[in-house]
C-alpha positions in Angstrom: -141.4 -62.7 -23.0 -144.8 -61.6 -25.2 -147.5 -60.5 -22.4 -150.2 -62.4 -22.0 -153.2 -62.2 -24.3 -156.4 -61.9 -22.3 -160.0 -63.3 -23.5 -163.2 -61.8 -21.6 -166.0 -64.0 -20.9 -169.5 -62.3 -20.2 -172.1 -63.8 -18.5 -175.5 -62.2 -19.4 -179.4 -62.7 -18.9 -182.0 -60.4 -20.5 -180.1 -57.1 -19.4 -179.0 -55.1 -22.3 -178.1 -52.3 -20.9 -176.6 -53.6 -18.3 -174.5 -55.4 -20.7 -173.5 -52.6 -23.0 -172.5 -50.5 -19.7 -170.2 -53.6 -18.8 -168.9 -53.6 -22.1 -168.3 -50.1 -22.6 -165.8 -50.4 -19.8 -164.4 -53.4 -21.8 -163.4 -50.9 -24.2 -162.4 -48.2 -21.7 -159.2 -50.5 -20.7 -155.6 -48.8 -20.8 -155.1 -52.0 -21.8 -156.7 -53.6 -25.0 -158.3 -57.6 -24.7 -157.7 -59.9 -27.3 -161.4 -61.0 -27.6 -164.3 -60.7 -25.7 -167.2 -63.8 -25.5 -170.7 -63.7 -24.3 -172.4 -66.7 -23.1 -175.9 -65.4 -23.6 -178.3 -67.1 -21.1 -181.6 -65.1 -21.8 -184.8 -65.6 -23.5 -183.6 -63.5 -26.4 -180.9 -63.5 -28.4 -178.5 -60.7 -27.1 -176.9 -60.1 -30.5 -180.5 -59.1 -31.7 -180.3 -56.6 -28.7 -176.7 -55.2 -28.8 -175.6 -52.2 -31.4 -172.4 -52.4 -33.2 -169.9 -52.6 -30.5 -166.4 -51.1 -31.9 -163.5 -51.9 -30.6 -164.3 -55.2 -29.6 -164.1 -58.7 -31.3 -167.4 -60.3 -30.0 -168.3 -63.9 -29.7 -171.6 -64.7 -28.8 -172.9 -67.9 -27.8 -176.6 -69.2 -26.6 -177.2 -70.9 -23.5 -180.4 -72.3 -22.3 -179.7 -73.4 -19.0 -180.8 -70.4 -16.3 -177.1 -70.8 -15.0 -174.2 -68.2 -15.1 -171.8 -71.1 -14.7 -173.0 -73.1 -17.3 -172.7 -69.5 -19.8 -169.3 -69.4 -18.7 -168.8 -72.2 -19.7 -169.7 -71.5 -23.1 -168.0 -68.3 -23.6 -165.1 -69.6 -22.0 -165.2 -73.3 -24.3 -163.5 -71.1 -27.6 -161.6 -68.7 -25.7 -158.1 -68.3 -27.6 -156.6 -65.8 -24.7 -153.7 -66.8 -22.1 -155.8 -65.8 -19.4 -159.3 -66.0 -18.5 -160.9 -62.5 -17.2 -164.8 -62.5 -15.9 -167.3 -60.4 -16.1 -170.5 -60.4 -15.2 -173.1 -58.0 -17.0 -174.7 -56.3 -13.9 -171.0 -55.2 -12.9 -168.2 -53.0 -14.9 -164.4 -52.8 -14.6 -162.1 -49.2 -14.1 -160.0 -48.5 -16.7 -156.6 -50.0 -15.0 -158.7 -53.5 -13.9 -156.9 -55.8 -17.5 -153.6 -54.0 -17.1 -153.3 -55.1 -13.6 -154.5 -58.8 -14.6 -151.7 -58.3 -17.7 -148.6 -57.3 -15.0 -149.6 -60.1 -12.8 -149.8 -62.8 -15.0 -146.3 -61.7 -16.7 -145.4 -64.1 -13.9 -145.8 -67.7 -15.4 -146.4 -69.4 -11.5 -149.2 -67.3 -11.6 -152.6 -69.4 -12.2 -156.0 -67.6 -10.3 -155.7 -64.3 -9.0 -158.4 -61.6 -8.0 -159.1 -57.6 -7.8 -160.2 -55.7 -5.1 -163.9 -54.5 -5.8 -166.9 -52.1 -4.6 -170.8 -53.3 -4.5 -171.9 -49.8 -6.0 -175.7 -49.3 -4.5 -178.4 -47.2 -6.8 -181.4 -47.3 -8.8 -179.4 -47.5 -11.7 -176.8 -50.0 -10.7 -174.3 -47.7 -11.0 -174.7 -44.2 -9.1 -172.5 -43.9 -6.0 -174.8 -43.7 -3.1 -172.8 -45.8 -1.1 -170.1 -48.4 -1.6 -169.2 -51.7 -0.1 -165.8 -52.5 -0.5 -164.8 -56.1 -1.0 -162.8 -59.0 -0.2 -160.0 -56.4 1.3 -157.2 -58.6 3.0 -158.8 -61.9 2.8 -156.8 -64.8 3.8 -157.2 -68.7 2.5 -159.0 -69.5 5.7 -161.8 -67.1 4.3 -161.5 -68.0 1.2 -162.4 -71.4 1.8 -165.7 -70.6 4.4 -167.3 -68.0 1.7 -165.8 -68.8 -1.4 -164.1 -65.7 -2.2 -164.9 -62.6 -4.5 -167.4 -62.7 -7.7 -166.4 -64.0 -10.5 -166.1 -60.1 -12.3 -163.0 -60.0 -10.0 -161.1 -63.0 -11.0 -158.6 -63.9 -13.6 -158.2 -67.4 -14.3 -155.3 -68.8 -16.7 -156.6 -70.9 -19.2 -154.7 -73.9 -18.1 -156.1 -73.8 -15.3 -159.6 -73.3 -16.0 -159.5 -76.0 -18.6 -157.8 -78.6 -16.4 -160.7 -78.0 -13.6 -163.1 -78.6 -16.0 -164.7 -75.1 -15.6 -167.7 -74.6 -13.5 -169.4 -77.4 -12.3 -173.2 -77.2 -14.0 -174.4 -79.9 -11.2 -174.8 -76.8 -8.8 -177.5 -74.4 -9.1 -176.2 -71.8 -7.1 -172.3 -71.6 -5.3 -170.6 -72.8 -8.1 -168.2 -69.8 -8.0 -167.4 -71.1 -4.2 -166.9 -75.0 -5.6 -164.6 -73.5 -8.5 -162.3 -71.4 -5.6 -162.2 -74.4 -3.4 -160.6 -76.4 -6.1 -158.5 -74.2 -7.5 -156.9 -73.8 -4.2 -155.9 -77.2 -4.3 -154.0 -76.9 -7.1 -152.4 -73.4 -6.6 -152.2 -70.5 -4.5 -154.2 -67.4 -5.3 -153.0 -63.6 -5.6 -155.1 -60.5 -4.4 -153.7 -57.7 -6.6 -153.6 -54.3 -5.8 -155.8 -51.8 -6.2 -160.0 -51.5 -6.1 -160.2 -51.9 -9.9 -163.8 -53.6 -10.2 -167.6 -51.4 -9.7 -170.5 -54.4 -8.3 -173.4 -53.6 -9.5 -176.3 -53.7 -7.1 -178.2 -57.1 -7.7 -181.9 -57.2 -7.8 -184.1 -58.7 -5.2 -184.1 -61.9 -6.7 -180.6 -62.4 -7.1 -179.6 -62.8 -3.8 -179.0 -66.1 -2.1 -182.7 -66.9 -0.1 -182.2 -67.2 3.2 -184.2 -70.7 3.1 -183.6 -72.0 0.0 -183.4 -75.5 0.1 -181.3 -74.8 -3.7 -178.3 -73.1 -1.7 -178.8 -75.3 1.1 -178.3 -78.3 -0.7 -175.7 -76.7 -2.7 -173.5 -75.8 0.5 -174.4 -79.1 1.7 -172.5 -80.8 -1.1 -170.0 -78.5 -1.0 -168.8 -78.9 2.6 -169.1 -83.0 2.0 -167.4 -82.4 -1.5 -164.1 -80.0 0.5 -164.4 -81.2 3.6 -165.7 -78.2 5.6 -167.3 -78.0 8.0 -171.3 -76.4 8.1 -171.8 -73.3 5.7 -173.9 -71.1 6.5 -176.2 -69.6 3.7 -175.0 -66.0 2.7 -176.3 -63.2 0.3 -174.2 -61.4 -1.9 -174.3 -58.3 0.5 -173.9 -60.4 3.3 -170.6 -61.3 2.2 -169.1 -58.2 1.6 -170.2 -56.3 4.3 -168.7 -59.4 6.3 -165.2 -59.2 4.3 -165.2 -54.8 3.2 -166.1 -52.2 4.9 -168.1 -49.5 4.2 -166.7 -45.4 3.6 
C-alpha cells in the first residue's frame, strides 16, 4: 500500500516572517509534503511578501474574513493530499513531525490524530526561555471540556475534514474546539508519539479575553451545540499549563 500523500494548509495574517520561519521547517521534514497551501488572511497579499520558496509547491489563496478557520478553509478547499496537516504561521514543526503523521496514517481506520507540542516563550517567538509542554496524556474526557491541542498539531484525513464540512465560520473564536467535538463523534482520535511541534508565543492580543462576550458566546453555543456542560473561558497559556507541564 502507497503511503499517504500529505497536503499542508497554512493559516497566516500579516506575519512574514513568521511565516517563512514556519515554512522553512516545512522544508526541513525527513519527510517530503506533497503541496503546501496558504490561506492568506492579511491586509496584504503574502505572495507579494514571501521570496522564492524552493522546495515547496505553494498555493496561495486570499481570505478576507479576520478568521483562521475561515483561511483553512480555503487552503484546505483544493487540497489534493490524503491527509490534512495544519500549521499555523506563529508556530513551526521538528523535522520528524510529517513522518510521524505519514506512519500513522499508513493505518486506513486512522481519521484525526495529533502531536505532542511545546508553547516556546521569547521575544522572538522562537528562543527557548522556557517551554510549556502540551496536551501530554490527554484523555477524551479533556478533550471534550478544552477542545484539545492547536490546530499546528493535528492531522486530519481529508475524508474526514470534507465530510465535517471543515471549520465552522459562524464562530468567531473556538472553532478549533467545535471541529474536535465533532470529530469525536465520528471517530476516535490518536495522540502520536513524540514532542514534534515548537508553539510559538502568541501576542497579547491573541489570547482568549478573559471577558469577551465573543468567546463567551462562542462557548455558549458550543456547550448547547455538544451538550456540555458550562465552559469556562481559557487562554491559550491557560490551557497548556492546565494539560503540560513545565521543565
Amino acid at each position: 500500500m502507497a503511503a499517504p500523500s500529505v497536503s499542508v494548509i497554512v493559516a497566516t495574517r500579516d506575519r512574514p516572517a513568521r511565516l517563512l520561519d514556519a515554512l522553512a521547517s516545512v522544508i526541513a521534514q525527513d519527510t517530503p509534503a506533497l503541496e503546501v497551501r496558504i490561506g492568506d488572511d492579511g491586509d496584504v497579499p503574502v505572495v507579494e511578501r514571501l521570496p522564492h520558496v524552493p522546495l515547496l509547491e505553494l498555493t496561495a489563496v486570499k481570505v478576507r474574513a479576520g478568521h483562521d478557520g475561515a483561511a483553512r478553509n480555503a487552503a484546505a478547499a483544493g487540497a489534493r493530499g490524503d491527509v490534512l496537516a495544519f500549521l499555523d504561521d506563529r508556530d513551526r514543526w521538528r523535522p520528524d513531525h510529517l513522518a510521524g503523521v505519514v506512519r500513522a496514517f499508513a493505518d486506513p481506520a486512522l481519521a484525526f490524530a495529533w502531536s505532542d507540542g511545546e508553547i516556546v516563550r521569547g521575544d522572538d517567538g522562537v528562543a527557548p526561555h522556557a517551554r510549556v509542554a502540551v496536551m501530554r496524556n490527554a484523555e477524551a474526557a479533556t478533550l471534550r471540556a478544552i477542545g484539545g491541542p492547536p490546530p499546528s498539531t493535528w492531522a486530519v484525513r481529508r475524508s474526514l475534514f470534507e465530510s465535517l464540512g471543515g471549520f465552522d465560520e459562524t464562530l468567531r473564536c473556538a472553532e478549533d474546539h467545535d471541529f474536535v467535538l465533532r470529530a469525536l463523534v465520528l471517530t476516535p482520535p490518536r495522540r502520536l508519539p513524540g514532542i514534534t511541534v515548537e508553539l510559538g508565543a502568541r501576542d497579547a492580543n491573541d489570547g482568549a479575553d478573559e471577558a469577551g462576550e465573543g468567546w463567551r458566546d462562542a462557548l455558549a453555543r458550543l456547550a448547547a451545540r455538544h451538550g456540555l456542560p458550562h465552559l469556562d473561558v481559557r487562554t491559550f497559556g491557560h490551557g497548556a499549563s492546565w494539560l503540560g507541564a513545565a521543565r
